[in-house]
C-alpha positions in Angstrom: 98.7 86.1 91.5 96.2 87.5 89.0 96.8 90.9 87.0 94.8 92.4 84.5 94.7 90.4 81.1 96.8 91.5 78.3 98.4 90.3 74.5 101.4 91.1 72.7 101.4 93.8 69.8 103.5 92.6 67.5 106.1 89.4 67.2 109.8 90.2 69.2 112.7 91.9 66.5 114.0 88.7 66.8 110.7 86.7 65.1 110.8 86.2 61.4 106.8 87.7 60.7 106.1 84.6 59.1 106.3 82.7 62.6 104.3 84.9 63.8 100.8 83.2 65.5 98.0 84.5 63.8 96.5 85.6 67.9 98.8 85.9 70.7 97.8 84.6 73.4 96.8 86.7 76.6 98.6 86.7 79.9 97.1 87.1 83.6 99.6 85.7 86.2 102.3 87.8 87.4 104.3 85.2 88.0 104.3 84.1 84.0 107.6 84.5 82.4 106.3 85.2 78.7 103.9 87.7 80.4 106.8 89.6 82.2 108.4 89.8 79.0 105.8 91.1 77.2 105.4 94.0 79.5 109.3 94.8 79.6 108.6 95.0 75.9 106.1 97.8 75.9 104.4 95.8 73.4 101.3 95.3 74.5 97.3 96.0 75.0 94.7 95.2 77.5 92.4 92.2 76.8 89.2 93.4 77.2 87.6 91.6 74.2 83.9 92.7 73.1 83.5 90.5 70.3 83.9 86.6 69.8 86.1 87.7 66.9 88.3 89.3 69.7 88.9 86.7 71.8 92.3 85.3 72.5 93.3 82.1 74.2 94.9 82.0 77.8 98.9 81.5 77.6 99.9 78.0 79.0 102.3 79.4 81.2 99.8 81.3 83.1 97.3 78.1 83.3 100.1 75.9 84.7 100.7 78.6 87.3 97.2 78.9 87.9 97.0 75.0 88.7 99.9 75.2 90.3 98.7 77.5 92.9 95.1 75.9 93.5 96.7 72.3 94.2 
């Protein structure tokens, strides 16, 4: 099931900042783990990107359940 695209903020307390991926990727399956997370968190933003600097790649989770669900 599709929701509205969103990112994380900021890496989780328990994330040393140097692990931290220079983009997060965004979420839009409500059925992704990570994403469900994320929200919990509070830590988070809409993707609505308006530049090509702004873009974000999709989170894997949320392709895998998109495959799963059109097979």
């Amino acid at each position: 099931m599709k929701t509205s695209p969103f990112f994380r903020l900021s890496p989780p307390a328990t994330e040393s900042p140097a692990a931290k991926p220079v983009r997060y990727p965004y979420h839009d399956d409500d059925a992704c783990p990570i994403g469900q997370e994320v929200k919990r968190s509070g830590e988070w933003r809409p993707y609505k990107p308006t530049r090509l600097a702004d873009t974000r790649v999709r989170c894997s989770q949320c392709i895998e359940l998109g495959y799963s669900v059109a097979r």
